[in-house]
FIDREN-337577 format. One record per residue (C-alpha): x, y, z; residue number from 1. Coordinates in Angstrom, 1 decimal, always signed. Layout:
! residues N
PT u v w resi
PT X Y Z NUM
...
//
This chain:
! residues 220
PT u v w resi
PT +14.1 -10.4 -9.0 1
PT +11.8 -7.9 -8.1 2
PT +9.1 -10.0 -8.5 3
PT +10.1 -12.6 -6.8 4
PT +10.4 -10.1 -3.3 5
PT +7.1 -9.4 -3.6 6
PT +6.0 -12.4 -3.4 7
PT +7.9 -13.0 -0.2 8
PT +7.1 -9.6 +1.3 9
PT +3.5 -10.5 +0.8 10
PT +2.8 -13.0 +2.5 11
PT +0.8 -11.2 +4.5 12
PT -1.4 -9.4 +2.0 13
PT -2.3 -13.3 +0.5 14
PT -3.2 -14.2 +3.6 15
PT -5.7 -11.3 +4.2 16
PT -7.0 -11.9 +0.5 17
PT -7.6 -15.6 +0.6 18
PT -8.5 -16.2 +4.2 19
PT -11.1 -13.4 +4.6 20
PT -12.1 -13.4 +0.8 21
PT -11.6 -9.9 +0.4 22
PT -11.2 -10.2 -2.8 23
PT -14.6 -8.6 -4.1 24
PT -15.9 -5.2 -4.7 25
PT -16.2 -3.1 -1.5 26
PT -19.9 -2.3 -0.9 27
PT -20.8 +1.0 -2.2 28
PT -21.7 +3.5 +0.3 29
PT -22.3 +7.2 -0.9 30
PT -21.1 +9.1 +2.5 31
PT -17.6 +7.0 +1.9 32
PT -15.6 +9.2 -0.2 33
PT -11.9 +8.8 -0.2 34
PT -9.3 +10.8 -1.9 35
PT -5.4 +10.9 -2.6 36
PT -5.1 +13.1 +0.2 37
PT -6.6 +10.4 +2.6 38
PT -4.6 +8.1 +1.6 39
PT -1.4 +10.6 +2.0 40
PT -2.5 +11.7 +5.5 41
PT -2.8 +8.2 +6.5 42
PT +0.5 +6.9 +5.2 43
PT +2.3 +10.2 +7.7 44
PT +0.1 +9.5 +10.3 45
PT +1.5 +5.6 +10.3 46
PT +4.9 +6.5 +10.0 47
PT +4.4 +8.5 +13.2 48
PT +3.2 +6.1 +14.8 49
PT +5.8 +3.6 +13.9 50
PT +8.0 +5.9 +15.7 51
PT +9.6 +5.9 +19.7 52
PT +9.7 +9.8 +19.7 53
PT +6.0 +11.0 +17.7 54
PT +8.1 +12.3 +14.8 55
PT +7.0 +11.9 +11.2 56
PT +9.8 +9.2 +9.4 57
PT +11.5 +10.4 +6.9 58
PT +9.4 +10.1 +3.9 59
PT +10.2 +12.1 +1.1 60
PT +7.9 +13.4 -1.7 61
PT +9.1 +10.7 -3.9 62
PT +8.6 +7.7 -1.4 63
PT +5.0 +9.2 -0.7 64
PT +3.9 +9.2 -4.2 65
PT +5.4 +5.2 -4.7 66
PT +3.6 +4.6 -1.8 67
PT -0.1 +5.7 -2.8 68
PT +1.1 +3.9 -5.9 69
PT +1.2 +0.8 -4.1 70
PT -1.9 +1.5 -2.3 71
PT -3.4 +1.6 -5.8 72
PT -2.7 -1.3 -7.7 73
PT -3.4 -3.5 -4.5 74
PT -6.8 -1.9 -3.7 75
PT -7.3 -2.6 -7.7 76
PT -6.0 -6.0 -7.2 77
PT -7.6 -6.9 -3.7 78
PT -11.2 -5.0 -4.0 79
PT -11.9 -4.5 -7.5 80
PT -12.1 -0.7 -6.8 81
PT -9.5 +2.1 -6.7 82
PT -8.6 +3.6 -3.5 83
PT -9.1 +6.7 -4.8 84
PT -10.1 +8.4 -8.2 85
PT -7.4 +10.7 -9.0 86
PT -5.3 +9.1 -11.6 87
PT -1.8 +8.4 -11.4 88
PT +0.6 +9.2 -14.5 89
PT +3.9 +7.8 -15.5 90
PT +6.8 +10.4 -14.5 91
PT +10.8 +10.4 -15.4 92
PT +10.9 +9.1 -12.0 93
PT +8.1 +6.8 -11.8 94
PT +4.5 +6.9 -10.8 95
PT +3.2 +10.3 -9.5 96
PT -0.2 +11.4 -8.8 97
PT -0.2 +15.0 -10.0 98
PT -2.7 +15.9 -7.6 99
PT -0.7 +15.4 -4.9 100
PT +2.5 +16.5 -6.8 101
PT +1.2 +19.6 -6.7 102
PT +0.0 +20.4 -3.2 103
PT +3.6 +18.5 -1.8 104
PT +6.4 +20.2 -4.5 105
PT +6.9 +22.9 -2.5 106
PT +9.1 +19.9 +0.1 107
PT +11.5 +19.3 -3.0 108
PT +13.5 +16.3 -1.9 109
PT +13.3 +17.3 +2.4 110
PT +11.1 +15.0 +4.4 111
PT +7.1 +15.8 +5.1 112
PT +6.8 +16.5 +8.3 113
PT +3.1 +17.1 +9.1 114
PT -0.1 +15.6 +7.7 115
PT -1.8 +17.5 +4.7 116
PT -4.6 +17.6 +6.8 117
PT -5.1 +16.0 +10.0 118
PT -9.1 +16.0 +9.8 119
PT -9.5 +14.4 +6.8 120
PT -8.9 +10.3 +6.9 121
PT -12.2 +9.4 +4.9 122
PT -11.1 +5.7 +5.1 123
PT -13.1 +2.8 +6.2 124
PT -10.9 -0.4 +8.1 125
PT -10.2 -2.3 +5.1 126
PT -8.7 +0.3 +3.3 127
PT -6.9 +1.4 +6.4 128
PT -5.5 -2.0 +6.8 129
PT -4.5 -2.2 +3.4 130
PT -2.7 +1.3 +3.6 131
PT -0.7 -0.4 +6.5 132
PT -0.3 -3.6 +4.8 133
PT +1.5 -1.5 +2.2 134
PT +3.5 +0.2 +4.4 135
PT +5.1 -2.2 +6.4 136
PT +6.0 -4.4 +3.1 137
PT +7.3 -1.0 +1.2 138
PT +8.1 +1.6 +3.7 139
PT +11.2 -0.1 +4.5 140
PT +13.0 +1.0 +1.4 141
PT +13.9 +4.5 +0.1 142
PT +12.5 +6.5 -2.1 143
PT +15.2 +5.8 -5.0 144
PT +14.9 +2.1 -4.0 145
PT +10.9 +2.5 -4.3 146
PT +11.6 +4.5 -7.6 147
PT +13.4 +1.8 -9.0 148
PT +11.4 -1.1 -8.4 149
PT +8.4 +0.6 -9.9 150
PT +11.1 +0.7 -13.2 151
PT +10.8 -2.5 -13.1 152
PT +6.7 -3.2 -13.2 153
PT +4.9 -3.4 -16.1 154
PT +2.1 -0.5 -15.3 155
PT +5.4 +2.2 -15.3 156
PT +7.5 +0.2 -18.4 157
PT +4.2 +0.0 -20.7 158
PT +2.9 +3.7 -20.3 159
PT +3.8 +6.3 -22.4 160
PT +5.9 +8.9 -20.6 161
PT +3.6 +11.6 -18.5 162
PT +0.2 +9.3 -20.0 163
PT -2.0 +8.3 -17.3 164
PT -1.6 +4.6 -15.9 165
PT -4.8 +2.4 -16.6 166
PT -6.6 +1.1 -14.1 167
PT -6.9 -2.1 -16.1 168
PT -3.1 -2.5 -16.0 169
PT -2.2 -2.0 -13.0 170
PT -5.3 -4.3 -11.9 171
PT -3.3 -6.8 -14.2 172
PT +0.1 -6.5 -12.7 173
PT -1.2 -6.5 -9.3 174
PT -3.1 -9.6 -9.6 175
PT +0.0 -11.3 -11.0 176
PT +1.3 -10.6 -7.5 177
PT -1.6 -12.0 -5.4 178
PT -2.2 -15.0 -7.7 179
PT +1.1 -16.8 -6.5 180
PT +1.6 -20.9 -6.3 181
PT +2.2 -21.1 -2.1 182
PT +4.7 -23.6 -3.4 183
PT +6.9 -20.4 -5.0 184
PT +7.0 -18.9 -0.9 185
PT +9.8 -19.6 +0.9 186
PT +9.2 -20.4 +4.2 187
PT +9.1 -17.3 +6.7 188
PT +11.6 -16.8 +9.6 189
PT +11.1 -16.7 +12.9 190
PT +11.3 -13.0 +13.0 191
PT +9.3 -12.2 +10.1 192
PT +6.4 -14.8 +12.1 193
PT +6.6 -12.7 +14.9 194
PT +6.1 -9.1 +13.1 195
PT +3.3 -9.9 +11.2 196
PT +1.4 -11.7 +14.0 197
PT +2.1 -8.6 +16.1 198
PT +0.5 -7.1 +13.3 199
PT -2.7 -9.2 +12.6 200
PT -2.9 -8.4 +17.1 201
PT -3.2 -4.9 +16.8 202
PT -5.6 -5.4 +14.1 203
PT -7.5 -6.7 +15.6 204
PT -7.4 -4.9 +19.1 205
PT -8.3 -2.0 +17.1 206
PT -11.5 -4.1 +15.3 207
PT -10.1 -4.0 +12.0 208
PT -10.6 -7.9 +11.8 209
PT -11.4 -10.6 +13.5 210
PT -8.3 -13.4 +13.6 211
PT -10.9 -16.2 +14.6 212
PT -12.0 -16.5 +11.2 213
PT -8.5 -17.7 +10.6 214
PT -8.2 -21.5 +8.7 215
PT -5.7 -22.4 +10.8 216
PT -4.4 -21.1 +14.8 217
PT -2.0 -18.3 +14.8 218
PT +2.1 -19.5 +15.4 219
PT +1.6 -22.8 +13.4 220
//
């Protein structure tokens, strides 16, 4: 069941995949150096933005640390590379980064409500988009929701409790999401058209991408 949601939630991240061949190792550049804190200040900083009022949503500890989870295995998946080198470990509760544990426990189960730092964003505008990408396809649910749909993957069943998760696995899990059959997708709504190209528009008002390198016009 699980499974089969992500494949319709991401739509969006196949698209990006296939139709800009991102698929391939990101080039390496030694000033680029991106931790789990990016990633973390990123992921507040969108869910301000996604906002009417400026105020942080109400992501908890928990739903933070599914999220960078996320960001992981798809940047494994997607780029060959992780998004950021401190590992992530197989908790009671799911996957945690402990780095991050540490420097957020202090919140308990009460929402963030400020970036960890505000000056540090190391991330270049594929990762960036990515981190969105995520986001919008996982920031819908809670963090027990999020919890329990990582119970279900095979990078959280298949590692010993508190043991780091492998890259390698997760870069196999993850894959098995990309790789779908187009045939397996059911067809996406009217609404669900209309987010994601609002989406792929900001993009690219913001030079993230370029949507005439598209296969096919936008709405069809």
């Amino acid at each position: 069941m699980e499974k089969a949601m992500s494949k319709i939630r991401l739509v969006f991240v196949v698209l990006i995949c296939y139709i800009y061949n991102w698929r391939k190792p990101m080039e390496n550049n030694n000033s680029h150096v991106a931790d789990v804190f990016d990633v973390a200040n990123y992921i507040l900083e969108i869910s301000r933005e996604e906002t009417e009022d400026g105020e942080y949503e109400l992501i908890s500890h928990m739903k933070l640390q599914k999220l960078i989870y996320f960001c992981q295995g798809y940047s494994l998946a997607l780029f060959d590379k992780p998004l950021f080198p401190e590992p992530i470990e197989a908790w009671t509760h799911g996957p945690v980064c402990p780095d991050l544990y540490h420097r957020l426990k202090g919140y308990g189960a009460s929402p963030i409500t400020s970036v960890i730092d505000p000056k540090k964003i190391a991330l270049d505008n594929k990762e960036k988009l990515l981190i969105k990408m995520v986001y919008n396809n996982y920031g819908q649910y809670s963090a027990l929701g999020l919890r329990n749909i990582t119970h279900e993957q095979d990078p959280w069943k298949h590692t010993p409790n508190s043991t780091t998760i492998k890259h390698e696995t997760m870069t196999i899990y993850f894959d098995s999401l990309i790789n779908v059959n187009p045939s397996d997708i059911p067809p996406a709504t009217e609404e669900d058209k209309n987010h994601w190209t609002k989406i792929l528009e900001e993009a690219e008002a913001n030079g993230e991408i370029d949507l005439s390198r598209f296969c096919v016009p936008m709405g069809t």
